[in-house]
C-alpha positions as CSV (number, residue, x, y, z in Angstrom):
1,X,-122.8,67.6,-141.8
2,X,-125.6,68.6,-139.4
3,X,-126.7,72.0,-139.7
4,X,-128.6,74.4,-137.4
5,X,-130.7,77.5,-138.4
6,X,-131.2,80.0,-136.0
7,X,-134.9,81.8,-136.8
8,X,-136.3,82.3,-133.3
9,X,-135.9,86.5,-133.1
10,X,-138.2,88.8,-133.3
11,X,-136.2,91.2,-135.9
12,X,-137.0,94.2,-133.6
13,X,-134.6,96.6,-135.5
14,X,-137.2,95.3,-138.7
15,X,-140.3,96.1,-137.0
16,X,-142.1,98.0,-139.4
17,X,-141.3,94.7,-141.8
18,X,-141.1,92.3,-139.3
19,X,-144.7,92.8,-137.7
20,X,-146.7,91.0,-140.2
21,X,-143.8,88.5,-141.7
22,X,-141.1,87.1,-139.7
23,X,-137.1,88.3,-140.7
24,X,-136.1,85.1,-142.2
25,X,-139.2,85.0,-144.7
26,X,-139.0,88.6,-145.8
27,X,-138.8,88.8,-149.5
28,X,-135.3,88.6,-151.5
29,X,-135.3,88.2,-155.5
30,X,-139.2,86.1,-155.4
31,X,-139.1,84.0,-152.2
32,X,-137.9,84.2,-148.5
33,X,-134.8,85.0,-147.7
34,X,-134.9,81.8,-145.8
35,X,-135.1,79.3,-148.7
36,X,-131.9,80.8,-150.6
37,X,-130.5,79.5,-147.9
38,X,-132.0,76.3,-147.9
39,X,-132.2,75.2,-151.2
40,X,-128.7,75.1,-151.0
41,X,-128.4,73.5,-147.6
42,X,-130.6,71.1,-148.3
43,X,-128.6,70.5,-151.9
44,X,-125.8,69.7,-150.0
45,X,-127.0,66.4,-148.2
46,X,-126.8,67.0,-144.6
47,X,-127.3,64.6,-142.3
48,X,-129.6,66.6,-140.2
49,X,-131.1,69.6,-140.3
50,X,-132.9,72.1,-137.6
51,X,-134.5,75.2,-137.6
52,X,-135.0,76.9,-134.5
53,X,-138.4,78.8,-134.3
54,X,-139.9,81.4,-131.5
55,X,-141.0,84.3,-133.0
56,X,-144.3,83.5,-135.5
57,X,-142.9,80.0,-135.2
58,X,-146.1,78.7,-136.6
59,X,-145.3,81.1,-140.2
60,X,-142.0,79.3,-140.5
61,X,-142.9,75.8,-139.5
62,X,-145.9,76.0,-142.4
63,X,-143.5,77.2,-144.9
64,X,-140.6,74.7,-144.1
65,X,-143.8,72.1,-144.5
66,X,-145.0,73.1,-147.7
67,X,-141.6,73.6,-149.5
68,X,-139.3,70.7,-147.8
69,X,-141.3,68.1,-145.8
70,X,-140.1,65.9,-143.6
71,X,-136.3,66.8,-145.1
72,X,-135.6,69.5,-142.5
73,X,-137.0,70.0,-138.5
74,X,-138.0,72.3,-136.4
75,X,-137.2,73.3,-132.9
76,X,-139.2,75.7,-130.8
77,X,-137.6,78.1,-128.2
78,X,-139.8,79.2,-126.2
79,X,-137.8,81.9,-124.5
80,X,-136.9,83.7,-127.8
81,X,-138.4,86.9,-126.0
82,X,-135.4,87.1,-123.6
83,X,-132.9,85.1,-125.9
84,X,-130.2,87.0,-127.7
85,X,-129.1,83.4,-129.3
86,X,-127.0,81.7,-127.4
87,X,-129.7,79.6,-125.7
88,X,-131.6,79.1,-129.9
89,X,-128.2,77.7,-130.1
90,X,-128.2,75.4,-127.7
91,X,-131.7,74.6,-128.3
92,X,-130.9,73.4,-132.1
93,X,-127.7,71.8,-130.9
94,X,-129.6,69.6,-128.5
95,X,-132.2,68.5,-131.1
96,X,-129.6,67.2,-133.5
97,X,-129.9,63.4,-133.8
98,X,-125.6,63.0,-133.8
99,X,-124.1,66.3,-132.2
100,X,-120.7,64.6,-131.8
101,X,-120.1,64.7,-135.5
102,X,-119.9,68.6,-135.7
103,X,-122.3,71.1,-136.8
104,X,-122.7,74.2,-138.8
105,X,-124.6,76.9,-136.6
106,X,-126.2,80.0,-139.3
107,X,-127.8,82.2,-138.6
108,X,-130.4,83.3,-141.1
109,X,-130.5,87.2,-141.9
110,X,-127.6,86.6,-144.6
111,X,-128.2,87.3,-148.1
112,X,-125.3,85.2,-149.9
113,X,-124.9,83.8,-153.5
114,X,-125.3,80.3,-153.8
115,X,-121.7,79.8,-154.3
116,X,-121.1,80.4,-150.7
117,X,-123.7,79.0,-149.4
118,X,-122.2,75.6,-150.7
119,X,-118.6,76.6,-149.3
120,X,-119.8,76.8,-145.7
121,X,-122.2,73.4,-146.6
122,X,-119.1,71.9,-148.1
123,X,-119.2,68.9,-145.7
124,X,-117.5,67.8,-142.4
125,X,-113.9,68.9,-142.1
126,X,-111.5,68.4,-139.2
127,X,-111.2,72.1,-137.5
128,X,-114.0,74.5,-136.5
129,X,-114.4,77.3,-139.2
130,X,-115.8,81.1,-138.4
131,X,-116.8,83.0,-141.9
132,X,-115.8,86.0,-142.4
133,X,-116.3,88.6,-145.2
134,X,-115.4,92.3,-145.6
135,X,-113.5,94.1,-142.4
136,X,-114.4,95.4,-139.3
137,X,-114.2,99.5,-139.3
138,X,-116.3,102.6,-138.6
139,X,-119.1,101.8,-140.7
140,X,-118.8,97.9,-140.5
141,X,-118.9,96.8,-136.3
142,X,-120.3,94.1,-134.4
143,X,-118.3,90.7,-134.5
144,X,-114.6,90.3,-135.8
145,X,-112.0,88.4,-135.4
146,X,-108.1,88.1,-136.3
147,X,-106.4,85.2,-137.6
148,X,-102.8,84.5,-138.7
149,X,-101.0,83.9,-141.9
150,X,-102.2,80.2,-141.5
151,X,-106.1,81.1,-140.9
152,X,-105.8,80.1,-137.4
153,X,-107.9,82.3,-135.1
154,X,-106.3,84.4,-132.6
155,X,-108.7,86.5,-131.0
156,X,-112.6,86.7,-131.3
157,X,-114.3,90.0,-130.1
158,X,-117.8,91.7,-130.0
159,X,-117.6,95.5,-130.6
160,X,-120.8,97.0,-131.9
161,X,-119.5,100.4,-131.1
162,X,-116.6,101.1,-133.2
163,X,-113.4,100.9,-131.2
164,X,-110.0,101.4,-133.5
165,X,-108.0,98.5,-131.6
166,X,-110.1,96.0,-133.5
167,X,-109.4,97.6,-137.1
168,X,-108.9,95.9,-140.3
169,X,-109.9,92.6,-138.0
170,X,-111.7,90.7,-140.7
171,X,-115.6,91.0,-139.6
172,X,-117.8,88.1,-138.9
173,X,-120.5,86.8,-141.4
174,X,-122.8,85.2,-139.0
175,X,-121.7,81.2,-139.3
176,X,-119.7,78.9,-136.9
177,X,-118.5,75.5,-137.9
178,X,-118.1,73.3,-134.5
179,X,-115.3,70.6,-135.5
180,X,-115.9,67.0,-133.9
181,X,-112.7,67.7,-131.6
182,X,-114.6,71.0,-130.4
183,X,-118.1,69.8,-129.6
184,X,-118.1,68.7,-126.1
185,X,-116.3,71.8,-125.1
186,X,-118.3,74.1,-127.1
187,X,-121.6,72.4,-125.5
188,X,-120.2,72.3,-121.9
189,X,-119.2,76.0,-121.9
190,X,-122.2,77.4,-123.9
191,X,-124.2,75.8,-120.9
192,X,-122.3,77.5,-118.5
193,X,-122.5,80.9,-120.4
194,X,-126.5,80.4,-120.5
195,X,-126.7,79.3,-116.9
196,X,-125.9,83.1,-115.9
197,X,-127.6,84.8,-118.8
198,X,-129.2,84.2,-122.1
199,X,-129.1,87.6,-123.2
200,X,-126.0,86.6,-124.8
201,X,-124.9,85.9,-128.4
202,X,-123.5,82.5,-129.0
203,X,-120.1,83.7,-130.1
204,X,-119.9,85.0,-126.4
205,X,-118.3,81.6,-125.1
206,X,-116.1,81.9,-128.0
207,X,-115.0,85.3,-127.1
208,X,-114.2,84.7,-123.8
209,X,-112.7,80.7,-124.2
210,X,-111.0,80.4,-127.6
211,X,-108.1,78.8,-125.5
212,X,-110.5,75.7,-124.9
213,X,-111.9,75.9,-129.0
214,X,-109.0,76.5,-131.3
215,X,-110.7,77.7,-134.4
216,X,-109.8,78.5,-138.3
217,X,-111.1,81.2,-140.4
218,X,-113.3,80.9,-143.7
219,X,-113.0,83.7,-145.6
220,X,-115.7,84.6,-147.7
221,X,-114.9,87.6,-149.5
222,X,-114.9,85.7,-153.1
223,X,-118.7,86.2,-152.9
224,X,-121.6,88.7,-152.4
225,X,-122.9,88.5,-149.0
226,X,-124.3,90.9,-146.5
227,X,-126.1,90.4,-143.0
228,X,-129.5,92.7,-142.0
229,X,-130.4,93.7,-139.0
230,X,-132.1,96.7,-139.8
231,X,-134.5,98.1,-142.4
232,X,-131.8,100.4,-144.4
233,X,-129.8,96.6,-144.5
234,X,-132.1,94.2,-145.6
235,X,-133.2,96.9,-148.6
236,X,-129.3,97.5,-149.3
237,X,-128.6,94.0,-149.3
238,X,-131.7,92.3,-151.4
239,X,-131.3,95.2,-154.1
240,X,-127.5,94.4,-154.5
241,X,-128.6,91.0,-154.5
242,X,-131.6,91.1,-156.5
243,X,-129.2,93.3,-159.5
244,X,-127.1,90.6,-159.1
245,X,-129.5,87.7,-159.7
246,X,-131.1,90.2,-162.8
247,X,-127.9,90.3,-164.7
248,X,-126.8,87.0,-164.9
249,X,-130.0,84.7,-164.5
250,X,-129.3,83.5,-161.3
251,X,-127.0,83.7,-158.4
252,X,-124.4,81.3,-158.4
């Protein structure tokens, strides 16, 4: 498959971190959080993979050097400042060598076991896939969606304040699967979305076309993952993680 990494945002809800080190390299269990990621990524064969850069581009594009070579890119956006990631999206979508086979979109302030990791990088497959894991509720907001008893998707939402309509949706991970039948749709409307504003996340299109980009979900809740966007988060999640890794060697 091709896969795109989105690393272009400052982290501004991880400043006090985030000043001197950019959100993907921050430290989980001895390395960045970024090459858990990778390792596994680039374990699975890919046929292409991108990482889009913007903020301390220059930190990420040394590291991704030094530990991989020429076996992944990078992408620059240079209008991370104003970007939610919608436009990073498109940005890494545009860079891939064969779009129209499909790609996996990630974004990269996940801590997962490796074991999920390689289900999302399991290979092409015939629909478009959003990961899930956990549900969405008081304490848990942000992206969520509802699917049927067959896993197919029937509504997509954004809620970062916690509104009780969406409860018990199951909540988004932060990882889109974009099928072969779904690409020129996804990159046609995607353009249109950032032709009015790129303040927007890329599940935005999604949100508001899932009519046009029938989609499945991948549930993830088998394994131990959790998304940071703040600095309470990232220390939740790399201490779970980090226990995790302790008690059994590694995490697999």
């Amino acid at each position: 498959m091709n896969i795109v990494f989105l690393a272009a945002g400052r982290g501004s809800r991880l400043s006090e971190l985030t000043i001197d080190t950019h959100k993907s390299l921050l430290p989980v269990a001895g390395k960045p959080a970024l090459q858990h990621i990778l390792d596994v990524a680039v374990a699975s064969n890919p046929r292409d993979i991108v990482v889009v850069t913007g903020y301390k581009s220059a930190d990420i594009e040394t590291f991704i050097r030094a530990t991989y070579g020429d076996a992944i890119r990078t992408v620059l956006n240079d209008r991370y400042a104003s970007d939610t990631n919608v436009l990073s999206t498109d940005v890494g979508v545009d860079a891939l060598h064969h779009p129209e086979d499909g790609y996996q979109i990630v974004e990269t302030d996940i801590v997962m076991q490796a074991a999920g990791w390689q289900r999302i990088f399991r290979g092409e497959r015939s629909a478009s896939e959003w990961s899930t894991r956990g549900t969405y509720g008081p304490d848990l907001t942000g992206g969520a969606l509802k699917s049927d008893a067959d896993g197919q998707v029937q509504g997509i939402v954004y809620s970062p304040s916690y509104d009780p309509q969406y409860h018990g949706w199951s909540k988004l991970l932060g990882t889109l699967y974009v099928g072969k039948n779904e690409v020129e749709a996804d990159r046609r409307i995607r353009k249109q979305a950032i032709s009015r504003t790129i303040a927007q996340y890329y599940m935005t299109p999604w949100v508001e076309n899932l009519a046009a980009l029938p989609c499945r979900e991948l549930d993830l809740s088998a394994f131990f993952a959790a998304s940071y966007n703040d600095v309470g988060a990232y220390r939740n999640a790399t201490h779970t993680f980090e226990k995790m890794a302790a008690a059994h060697g590694s995490v697999r």
